[in-house]
C-alpha positions as MATLAB code, in Angstrom:
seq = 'XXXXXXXXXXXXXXXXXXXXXXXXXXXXXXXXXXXXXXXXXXXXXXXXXXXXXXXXXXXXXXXXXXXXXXXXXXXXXXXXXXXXXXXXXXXXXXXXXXXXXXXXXXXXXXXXXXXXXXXXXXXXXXXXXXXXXXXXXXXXXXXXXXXXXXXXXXXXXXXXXXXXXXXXXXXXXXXXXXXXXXXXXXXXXXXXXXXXXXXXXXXXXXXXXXXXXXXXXXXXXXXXXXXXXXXXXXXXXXXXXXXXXXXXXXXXXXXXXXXXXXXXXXXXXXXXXXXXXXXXXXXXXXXXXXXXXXXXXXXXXXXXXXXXXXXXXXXXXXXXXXXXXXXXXXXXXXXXXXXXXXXXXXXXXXXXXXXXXXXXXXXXXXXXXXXXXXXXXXXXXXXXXXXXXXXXXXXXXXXXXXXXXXXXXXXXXXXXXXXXXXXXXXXXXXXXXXXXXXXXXXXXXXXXXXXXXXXXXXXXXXXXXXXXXXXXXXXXXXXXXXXXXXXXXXXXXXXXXXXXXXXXXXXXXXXXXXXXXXXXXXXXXXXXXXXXXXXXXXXXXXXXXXXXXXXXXXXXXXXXXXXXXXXXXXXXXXXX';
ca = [
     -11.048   15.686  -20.948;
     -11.656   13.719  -17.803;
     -14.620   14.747  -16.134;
     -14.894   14.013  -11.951;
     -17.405   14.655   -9.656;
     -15.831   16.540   -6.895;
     -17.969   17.347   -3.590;
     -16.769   20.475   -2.019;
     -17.215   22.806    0.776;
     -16.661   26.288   -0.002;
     -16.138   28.192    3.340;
     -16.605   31.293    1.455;
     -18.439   35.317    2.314;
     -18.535   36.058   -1.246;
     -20.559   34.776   -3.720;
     -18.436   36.020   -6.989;
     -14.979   34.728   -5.351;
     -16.923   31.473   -5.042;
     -18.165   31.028   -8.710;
     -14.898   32.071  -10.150;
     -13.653   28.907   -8.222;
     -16.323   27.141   -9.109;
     -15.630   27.884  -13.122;
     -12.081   26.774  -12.509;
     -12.569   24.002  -11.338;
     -15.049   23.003  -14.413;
     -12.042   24.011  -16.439;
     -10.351   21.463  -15.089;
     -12.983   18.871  -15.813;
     -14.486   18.589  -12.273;
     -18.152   18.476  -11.909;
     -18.635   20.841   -8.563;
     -21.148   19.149   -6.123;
     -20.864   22.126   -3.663;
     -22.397   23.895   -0.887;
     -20.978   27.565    0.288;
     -20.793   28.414    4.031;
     -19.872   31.779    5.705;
     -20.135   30.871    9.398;
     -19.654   28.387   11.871;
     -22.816   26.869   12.564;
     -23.630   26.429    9.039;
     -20.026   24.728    8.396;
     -20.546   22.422   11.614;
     -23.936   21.399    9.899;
     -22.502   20.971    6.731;
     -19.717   18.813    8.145;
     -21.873   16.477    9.951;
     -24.877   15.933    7.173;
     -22.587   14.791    4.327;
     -19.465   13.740    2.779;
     -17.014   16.102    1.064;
     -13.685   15.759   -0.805;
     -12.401   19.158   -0.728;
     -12.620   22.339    1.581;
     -11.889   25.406    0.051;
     -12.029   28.888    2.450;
     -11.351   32.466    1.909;
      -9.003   33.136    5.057;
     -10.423   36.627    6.216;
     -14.714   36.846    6.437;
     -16.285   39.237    8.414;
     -16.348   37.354   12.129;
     -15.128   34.118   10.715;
     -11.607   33.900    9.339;
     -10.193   30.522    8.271;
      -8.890   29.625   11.772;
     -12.203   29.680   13.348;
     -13.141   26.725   10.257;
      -9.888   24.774   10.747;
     -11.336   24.838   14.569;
     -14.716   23.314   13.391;
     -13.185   20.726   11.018;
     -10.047   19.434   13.314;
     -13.150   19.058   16.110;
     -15.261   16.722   12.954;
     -12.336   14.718   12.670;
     -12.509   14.418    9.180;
      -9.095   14.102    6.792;
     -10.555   16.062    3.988;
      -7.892   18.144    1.704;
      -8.417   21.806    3.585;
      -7.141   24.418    1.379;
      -6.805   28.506    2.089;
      -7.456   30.577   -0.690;
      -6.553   34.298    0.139;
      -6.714   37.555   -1.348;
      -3.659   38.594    1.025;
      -1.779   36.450    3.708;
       1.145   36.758    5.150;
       3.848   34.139    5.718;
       3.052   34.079    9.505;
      -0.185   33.997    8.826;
       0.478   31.003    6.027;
       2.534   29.173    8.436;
      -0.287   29.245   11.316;
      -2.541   27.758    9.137;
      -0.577   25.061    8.110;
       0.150   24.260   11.670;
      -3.481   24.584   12.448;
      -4.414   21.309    9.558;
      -4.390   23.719    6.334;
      -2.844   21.249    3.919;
      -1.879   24.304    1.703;
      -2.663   28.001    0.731;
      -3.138   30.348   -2.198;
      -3.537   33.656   -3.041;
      -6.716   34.851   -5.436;
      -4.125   36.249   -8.193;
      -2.317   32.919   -8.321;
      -5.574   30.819   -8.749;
      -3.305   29.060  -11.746;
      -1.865   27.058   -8.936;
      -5.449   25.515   -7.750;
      -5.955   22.602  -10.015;
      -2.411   21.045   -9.215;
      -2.442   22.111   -5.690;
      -6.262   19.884   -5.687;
      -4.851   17.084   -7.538;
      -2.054   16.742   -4.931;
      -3.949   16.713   -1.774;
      -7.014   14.604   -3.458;
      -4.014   11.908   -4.571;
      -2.405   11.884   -0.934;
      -5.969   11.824    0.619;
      -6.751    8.841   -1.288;
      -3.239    7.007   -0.043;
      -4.076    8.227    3.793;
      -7.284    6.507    3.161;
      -5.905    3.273    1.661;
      -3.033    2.974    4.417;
      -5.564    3.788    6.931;
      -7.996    1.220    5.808;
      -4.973   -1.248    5.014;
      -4.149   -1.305    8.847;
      -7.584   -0.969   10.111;
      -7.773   -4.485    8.346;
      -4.439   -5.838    9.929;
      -6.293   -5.137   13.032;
      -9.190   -6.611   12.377;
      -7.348   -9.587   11.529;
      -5.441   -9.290   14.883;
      -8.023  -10.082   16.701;
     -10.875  -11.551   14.431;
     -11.184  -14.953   12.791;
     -10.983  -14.202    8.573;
     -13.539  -16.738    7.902;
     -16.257  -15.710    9.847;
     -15.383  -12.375   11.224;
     -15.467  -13.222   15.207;
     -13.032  -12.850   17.490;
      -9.836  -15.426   16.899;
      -9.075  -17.291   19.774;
      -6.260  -15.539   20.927;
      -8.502  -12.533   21.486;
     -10.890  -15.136   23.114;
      -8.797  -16.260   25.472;
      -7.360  -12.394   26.071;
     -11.121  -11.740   27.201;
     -11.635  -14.742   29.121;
      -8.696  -14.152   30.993;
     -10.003  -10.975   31.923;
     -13.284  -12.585   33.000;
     -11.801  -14.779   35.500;
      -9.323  -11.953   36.931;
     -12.666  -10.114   37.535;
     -14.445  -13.625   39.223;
     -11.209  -13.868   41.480;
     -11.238  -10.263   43.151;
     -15.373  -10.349   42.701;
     -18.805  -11.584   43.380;
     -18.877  -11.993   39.591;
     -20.133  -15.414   37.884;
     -19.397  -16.365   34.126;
     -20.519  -18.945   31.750;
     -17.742  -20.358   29.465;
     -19.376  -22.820   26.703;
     -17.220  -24.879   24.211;
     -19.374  -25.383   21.329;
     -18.233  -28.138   18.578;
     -20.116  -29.208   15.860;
     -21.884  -32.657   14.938;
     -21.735  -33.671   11.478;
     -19.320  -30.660    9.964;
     -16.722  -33.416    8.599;
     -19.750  -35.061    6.441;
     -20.290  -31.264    4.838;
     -15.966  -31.017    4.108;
     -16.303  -34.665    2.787;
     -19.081  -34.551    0.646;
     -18.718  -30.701   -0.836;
     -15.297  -29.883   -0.042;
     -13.918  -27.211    2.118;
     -15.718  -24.362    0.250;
     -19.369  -25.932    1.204;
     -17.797  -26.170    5.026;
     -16.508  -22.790    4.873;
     -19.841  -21.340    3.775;
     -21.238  -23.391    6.660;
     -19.198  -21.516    9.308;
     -19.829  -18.360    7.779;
     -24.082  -18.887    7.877;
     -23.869  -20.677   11.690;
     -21.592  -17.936   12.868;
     -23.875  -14.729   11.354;
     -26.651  -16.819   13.118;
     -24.992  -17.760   16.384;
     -24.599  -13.869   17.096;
     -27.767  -12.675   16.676;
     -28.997  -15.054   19.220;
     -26.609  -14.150   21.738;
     -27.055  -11.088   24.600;
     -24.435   -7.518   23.762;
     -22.009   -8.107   26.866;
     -21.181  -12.168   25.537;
     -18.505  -12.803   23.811;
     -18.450  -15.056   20.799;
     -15.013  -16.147   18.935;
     -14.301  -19.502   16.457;
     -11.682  -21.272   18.321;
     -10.624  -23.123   15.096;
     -12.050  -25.548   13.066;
     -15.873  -26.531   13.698;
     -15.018  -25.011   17.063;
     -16.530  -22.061   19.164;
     -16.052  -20.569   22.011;
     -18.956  -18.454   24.118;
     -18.342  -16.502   27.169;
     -21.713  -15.449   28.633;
     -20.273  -12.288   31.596;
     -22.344  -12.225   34.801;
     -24.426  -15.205   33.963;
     -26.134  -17.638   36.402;
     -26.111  -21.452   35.036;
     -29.510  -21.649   34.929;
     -30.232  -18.640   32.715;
     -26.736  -19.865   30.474;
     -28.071  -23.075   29.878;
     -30.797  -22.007   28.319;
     -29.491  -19.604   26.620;
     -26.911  -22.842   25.282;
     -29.960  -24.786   24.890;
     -31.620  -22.172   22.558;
     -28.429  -21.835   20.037;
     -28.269  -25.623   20.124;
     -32.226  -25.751   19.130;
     -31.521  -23.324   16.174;
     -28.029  -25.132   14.796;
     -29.821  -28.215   15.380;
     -32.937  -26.297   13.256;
     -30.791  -25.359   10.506;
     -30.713  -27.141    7.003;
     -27.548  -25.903    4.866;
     -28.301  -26.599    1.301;
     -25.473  -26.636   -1.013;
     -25.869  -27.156   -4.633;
     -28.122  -30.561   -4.574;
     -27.139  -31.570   -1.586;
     -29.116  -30.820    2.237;
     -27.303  -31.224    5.784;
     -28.669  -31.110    9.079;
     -25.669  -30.619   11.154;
     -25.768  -30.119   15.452;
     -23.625  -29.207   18.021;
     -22.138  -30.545   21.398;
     -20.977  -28.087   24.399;
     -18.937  -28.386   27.032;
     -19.885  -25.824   30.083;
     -17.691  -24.566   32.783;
     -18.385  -21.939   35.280;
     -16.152  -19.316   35.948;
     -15.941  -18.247   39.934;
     -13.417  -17.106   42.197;
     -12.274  -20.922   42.247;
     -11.329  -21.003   38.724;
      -7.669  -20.728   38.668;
      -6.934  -19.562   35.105;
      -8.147  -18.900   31.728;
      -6.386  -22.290   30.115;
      -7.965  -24.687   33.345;
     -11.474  -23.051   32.585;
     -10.870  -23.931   28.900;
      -9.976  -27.094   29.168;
     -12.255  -27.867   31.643;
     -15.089  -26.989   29.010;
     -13.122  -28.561   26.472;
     -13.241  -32.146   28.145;
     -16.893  -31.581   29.455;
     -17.437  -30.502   25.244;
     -15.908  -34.214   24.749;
     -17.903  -35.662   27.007;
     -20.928  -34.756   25.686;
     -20.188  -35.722   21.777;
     -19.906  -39.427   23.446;
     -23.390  -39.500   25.340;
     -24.374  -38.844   21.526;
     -25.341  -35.433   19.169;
     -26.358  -32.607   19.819;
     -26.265  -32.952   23.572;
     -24.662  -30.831   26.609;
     -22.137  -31.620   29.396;
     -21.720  -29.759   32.671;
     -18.093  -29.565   34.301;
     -17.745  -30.156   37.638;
     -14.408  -30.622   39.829;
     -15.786  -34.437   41.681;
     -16.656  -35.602   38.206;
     -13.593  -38.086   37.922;
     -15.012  -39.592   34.541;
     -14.101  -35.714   33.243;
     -10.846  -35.743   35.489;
     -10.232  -39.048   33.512;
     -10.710  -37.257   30.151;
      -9.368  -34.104   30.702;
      -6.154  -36.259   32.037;
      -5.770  -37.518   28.454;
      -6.621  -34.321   26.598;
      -3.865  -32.917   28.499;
      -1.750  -35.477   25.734;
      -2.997  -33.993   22.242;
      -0.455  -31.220   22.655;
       2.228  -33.077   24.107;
       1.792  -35.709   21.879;
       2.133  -33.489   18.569;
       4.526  -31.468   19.543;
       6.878  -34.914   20.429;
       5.764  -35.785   16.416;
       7.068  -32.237   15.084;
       9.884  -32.684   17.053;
      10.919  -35.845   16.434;
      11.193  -36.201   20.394;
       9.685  -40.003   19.530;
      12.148  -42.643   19.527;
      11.757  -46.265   17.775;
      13.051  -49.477   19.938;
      13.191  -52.722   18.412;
      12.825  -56.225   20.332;
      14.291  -59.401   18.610;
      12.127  -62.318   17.437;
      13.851  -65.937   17.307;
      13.572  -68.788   15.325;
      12.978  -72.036   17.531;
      13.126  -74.611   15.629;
      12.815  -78.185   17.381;
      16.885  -79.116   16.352;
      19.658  -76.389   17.043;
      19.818  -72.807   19.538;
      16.988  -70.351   18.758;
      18.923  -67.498   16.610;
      17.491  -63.793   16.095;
      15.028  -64.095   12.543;
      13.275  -60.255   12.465;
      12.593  -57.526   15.035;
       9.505  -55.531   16.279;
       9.659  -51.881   15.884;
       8.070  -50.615   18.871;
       7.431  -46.518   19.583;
       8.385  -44.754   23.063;
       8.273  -41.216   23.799;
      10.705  -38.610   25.159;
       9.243  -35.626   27.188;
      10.717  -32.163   27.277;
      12.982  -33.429   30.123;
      14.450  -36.497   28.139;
      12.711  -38.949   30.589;
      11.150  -41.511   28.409;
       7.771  -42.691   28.604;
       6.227  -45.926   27.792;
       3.558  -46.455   25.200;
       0.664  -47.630   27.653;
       0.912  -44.121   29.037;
       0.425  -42.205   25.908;
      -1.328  -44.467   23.228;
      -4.641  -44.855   24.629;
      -5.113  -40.693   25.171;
      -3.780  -40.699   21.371;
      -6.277  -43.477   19.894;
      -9.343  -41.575   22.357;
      -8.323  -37.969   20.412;
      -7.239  -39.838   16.939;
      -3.896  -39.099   16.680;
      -2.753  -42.676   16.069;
      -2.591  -42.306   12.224;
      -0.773  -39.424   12.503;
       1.806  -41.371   14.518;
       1.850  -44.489   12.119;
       3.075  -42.571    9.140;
       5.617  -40.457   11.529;
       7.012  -44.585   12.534;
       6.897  -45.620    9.343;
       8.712  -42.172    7.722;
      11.484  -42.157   10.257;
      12.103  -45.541   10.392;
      12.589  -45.610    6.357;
      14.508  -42.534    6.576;
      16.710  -43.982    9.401;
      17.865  -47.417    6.935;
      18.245  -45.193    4.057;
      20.361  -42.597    5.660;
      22.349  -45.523    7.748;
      21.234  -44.406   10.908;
      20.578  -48.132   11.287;
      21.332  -51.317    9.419;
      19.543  -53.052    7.520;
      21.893  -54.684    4.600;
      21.643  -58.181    6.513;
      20.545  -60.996    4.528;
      17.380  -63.974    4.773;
      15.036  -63.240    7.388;
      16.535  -60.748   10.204;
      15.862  -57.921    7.756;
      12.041  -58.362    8.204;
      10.824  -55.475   10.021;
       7.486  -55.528   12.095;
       5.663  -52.377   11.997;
       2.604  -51.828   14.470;
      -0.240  -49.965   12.213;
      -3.560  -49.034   14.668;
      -7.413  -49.923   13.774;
      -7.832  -45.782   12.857;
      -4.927  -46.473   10.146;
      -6.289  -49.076    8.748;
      -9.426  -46.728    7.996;
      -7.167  -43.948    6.408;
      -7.733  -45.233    2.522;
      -4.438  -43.017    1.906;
      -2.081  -45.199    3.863;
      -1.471  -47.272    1.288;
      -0.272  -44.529   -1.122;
       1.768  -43.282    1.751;
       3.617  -46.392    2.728;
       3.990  -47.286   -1.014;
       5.641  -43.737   -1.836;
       7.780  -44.299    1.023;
       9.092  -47.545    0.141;
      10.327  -45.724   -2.970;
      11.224  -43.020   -1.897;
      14.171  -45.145    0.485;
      14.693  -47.618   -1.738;
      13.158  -50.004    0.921;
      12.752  -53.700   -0.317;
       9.057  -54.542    0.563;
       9.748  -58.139    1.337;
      11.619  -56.463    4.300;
       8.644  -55.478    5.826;
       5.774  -56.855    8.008;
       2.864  -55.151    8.936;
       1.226  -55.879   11.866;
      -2.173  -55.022   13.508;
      -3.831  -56.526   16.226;
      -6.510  -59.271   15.649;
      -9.392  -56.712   17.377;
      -8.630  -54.168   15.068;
      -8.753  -56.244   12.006;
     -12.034  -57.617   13.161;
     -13.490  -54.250   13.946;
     -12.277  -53.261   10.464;
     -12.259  -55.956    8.299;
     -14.204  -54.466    5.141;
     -11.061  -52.320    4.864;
      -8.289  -54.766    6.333;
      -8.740  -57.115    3.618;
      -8.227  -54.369    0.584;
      -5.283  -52.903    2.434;
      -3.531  -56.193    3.428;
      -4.529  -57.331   -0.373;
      -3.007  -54.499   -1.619;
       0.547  -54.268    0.381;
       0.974  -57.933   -0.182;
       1.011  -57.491   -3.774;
       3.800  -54.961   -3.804;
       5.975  -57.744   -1.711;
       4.862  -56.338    2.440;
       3.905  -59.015    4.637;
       1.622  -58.909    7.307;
       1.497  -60.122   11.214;
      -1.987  -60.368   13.368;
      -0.893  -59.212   16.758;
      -2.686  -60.705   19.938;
      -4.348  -63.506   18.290;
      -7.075  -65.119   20.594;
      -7.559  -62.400   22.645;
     -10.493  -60.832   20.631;
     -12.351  -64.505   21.094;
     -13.075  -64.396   17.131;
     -14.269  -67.053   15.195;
     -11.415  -69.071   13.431;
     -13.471  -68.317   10.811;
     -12.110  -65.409    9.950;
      -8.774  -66.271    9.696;
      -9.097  -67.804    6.476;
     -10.181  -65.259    4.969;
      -6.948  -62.730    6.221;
      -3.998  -62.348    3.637;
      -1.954  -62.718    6.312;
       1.620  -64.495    6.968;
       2.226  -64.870   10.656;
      -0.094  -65.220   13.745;
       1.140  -63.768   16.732;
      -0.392  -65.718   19.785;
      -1.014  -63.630   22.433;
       1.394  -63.711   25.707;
      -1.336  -63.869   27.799;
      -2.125  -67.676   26.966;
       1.757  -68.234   26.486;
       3.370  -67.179   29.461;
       1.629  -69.462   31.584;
       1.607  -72.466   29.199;
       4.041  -74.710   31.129;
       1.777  -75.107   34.415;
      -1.518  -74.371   32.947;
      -3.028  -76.998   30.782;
      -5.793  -74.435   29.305;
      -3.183  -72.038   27.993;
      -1.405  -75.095   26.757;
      -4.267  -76.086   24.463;
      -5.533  -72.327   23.304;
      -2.312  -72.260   21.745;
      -1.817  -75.966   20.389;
      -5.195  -75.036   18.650;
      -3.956  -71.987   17.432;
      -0.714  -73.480   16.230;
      -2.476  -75.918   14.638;
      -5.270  -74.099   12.337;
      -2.296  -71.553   11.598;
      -0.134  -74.271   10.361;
      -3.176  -76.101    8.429;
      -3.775  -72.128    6.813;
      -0.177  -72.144    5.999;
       0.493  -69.432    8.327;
       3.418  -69.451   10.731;
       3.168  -68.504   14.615;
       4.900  -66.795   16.666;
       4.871  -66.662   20.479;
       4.689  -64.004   22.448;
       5.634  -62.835   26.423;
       8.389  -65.917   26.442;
      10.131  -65.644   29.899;
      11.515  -68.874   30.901;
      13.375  -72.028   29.361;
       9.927  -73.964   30.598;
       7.855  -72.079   27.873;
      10.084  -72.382   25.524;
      10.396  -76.120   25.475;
       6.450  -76.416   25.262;
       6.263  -74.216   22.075;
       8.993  -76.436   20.577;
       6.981  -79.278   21.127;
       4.062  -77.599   19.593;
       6.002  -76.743   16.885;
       5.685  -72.818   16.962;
       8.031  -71.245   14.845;
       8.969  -67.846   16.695;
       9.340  -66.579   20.231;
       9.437  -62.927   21.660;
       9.676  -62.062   25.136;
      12.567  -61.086   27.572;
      13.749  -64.432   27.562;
      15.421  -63.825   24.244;
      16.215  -59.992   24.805;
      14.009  -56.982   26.469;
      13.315  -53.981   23.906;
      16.683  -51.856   22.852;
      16.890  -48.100   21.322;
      17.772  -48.350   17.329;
      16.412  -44.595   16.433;
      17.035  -42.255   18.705;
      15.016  -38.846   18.949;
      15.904  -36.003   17.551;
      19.046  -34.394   20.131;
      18.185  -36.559   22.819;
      20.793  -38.575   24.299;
      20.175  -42.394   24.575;
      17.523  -43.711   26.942;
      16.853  -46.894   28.363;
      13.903  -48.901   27.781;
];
């Protein structure tokens, strides 16, 4: 027989009625852990001092009848099985009771019913309990980060907003403090996400004891928190800032074998009756939070509205969101520009094209790479946007969108791949799945990066380049001479074209300096075995030169400005 400890509360005048349901209940295999009450102040004591499972009560005592103890209990707020046991009651009575909390009633000659009646009420207690605890943890959830049990943004920025609706209409001054961490990504890279996780969990348990009761503390996402200090001047918030950055800055995680000393850069805004909303305070300390991981670790930046290196930044931040939501989207659009071969006998005719990215906004107007590209190589989204080129420009030739069943050399495709994707030791595996997944020849191909970037890189550029080339890719470097390298280099690059850089060809018919940066560059190309090609050709006058200097290619407006090839995603076509 099952045996289970049962605490209960007999609200009970006699002390025979009480063992006899005290030896029923053993009979049943519970193990009473009881107390017996007869009055109200010794039931309101016995209520608050422990926990019980069951309350049992005669309904008639002399001065205190089971009315005056559903009173006491419904005031204790407790949802604990109540349950009238009666010599005599009468179905008013009965029904009273029930409306009063009773969960159920009994008479004394009918005490057969008592062990079902208890297992009933103790099984529906215990699913009141577990759908009451069920969405007390939904709520918790609502509003509180799962990892490391502060408040989620969105509950963040609920309470800031509040903050600066009460700085608006008041003499009130907050504190709001972007805090991002230094060093986190070396913890994820060398443990894995569990060793980061535990991170968060240890910085955040520390972060608020060190913080006064009426902040407010919340993980933003990521390595990323947010800290609202209410009715805080800036000098008592920065130290305050100061202190937490001493003690992350203090703190050595140890995981397994391994030790890290990680620290933490903050962005601080103040919060007045100038601020004009909760997402222009947040951002604000979100740029100033950028600005200071560039003066270096572990350091602090201070908005303020005339700094216009911040205005400058905060400009560009402005483009993380627009910028990703234009990739999930599709709302980018590829262009292509022709390149021609110019050989010294017979009319230039097209030989490949340049892929080249544009955006479309929310309104369809398109905007030009210059404007968006440097905000996405400052915030590193630039690899991100490689793989989206080089995914819907694949998908585009194998689902016809475009053609690209042409034979010989006006099949070759240049793709533009940035200095942060040649660091990404996955793009390889990416643009190698991709070429089977669409059935893409890989002779059809070019990539092309920039001569700075390749220099800035080159311990990766050469295994990358090495790698492609063996699969059947070519490769182009873009904006050669502008980086002033040594031709040194260049030898050592598995490359197959050199792209001279417009800026010593378009002037290269008047201006016998240009002329000669490029015959030299034509020259060691050639003597490499490379082949050139010009760039920024605008006139007749440039093109004769490069003929005479024998340069293979030409690009520029002379041949043909840039043209849409795959449009965005249910945008109508835009001009260039």
């Amino acid at each position: 027989m099952r045996t289970t400890v049962l605490r209960v509360l007999l609200v009970e005048d006699d002390d025979d009625d009480a063992q006899l349901l005290l030896r029923l209940l053993r009979k049943e295999g519970y193990v009473p852990d009881y107390q017996r009450v007869d009055n109200s102040t010794d039931m309101a004591a016995a209520l608050a001092d422990a926990a019980w499972d069951l309350i049992i009560a005669d309904y008639a005592m002399p001065g205190f009848n089971a009315h005056d103890a559903l009173g006491i209990y419904k005031k204790a707020g407790l949802d604990v099985p109540f349950i009238i046991v009666s010599g005599y009651i009468d179905d008013v009575s009965a029904v009273a009771a029930m409306k009063a909390g009773a969960h159920d009633y009994l008479l004394k000659d009918n005490l057969a019913r008592l062990a079902p009646v208890i297992a009933r009420e103790l099984d529906e207690a215990h699913v009141r309990t577990a759908r009451r605890k069920a969405e007390e943890e939904l709520r918790f959830h609502a509003y509180h980060d799962p990892l490391t049990g502060l408040l989620n943004r969105r509950e963040f920025e609920r309470a800031l907003d509040h903050a600066v609706h009460i700085a608006q209409h008041g003499p009130a001054l907050h504190l709001l403090c972007y805090l991002d961490l230094d060093q986190f990504k070396l913890v994820n890279d060398s443990c894995g996400h569990m060793a980061g996780d535990e991170l968060l969990r240890r910085l955040a348990a520390m972060l608020g004891l060190h913080i006064r009761a009426s902040d407010t503390l919340a993980r933003l996402g990521g390595d990323e928190f947010g800290l609202l200090l209410s009715n805080c001047p800036i000098d008592e918030g920065l130290k305050i800032v100061g202190k937490l950055q001493e003690l992350i800055a203090d703190f050595r995680f140890q995981w397994h074998d391994a030790s890290f000393q990680v620290g933490c850069s903050v962005g601080v805004t103040q919060i007045s009756a100038d601020t004009i909303s909760a997402s222009e305070a947040l951002s604000a300390a979100d740029v100033a939070c950028y600005a200071a991981k560039e003066l270096g670790r572990n350091r602090l930046h201070v908005y303020h509205t005339d700094d216009q290196e911040l205005a400058r930044r905060r400009k560009e931040m402005q483009w993380i969101a627009r910028i990703s939501q234009a990739l999930e989207e599709n709302r980018m659009t590829l262009y292509r520009q022709p390149i021609y071969r110019i050989d010294r006998d017979g009319a230039p005719k097209v030989a490949c094209h340049e892929i080249l990215l544009r955006m479309v906004d929310e309104n369809e107007a398109l905007i030009p790479p210059n404007v968006f590209i440097p905000a996405a190589e400052r915030f590193k989204l630039m690899a991100a946007i490689d793989r989206w080129v080089v995914q819907r420009l694949f998908s585009a030739i194998e689902k016809k969108i475009v053609s690209f069943d042409q034979d010989g050399d006006e099949a070759i495709l240049f793709i533009n791949v940035s200095g942060a994707t040649v660091n990404d030791a996955s793009f390889f595996d990416f643009v190698q799945a991709k070429l089977i997944e669409f059935a893409i020849p890989p002779e059809r191909i070019c990539i092309e990066i920039t001569e700075s970037a390749v220099i800035a890189n080159i311990a990766e550029t050469i295994p990358l380049f090495t790698r492609l080339r063996a699969l059947g890719c070519r490769f182009a470097l873009d904006d050669f001479g502008s980086g002033l390298s040594s031709f040194g280099y260049l030898k050592h690059l598995p490359v197959d074209y050199v792209k001279i850089d417009g800026s010593f060809v378009r002037d290269i018919a008047r201006d016998p300096i240009d002329l000669a940066m490029v015959e030299a560059i034509n020259k060691i190309s050639h003597a490499m075995g490379l082949q050139t090609i010009a760039e920024f050709v605008e006139s007749e006058d440039v093109l004769a030169e490069l003929r005479k200097l024998g340069v293979e290619y030409a690009q520029g407006y002379l041949f043909g400005r840039p043209e849409q090839w795959v449009p965005a995603d249910g945008v109508a076509h835009v001009k260039a």
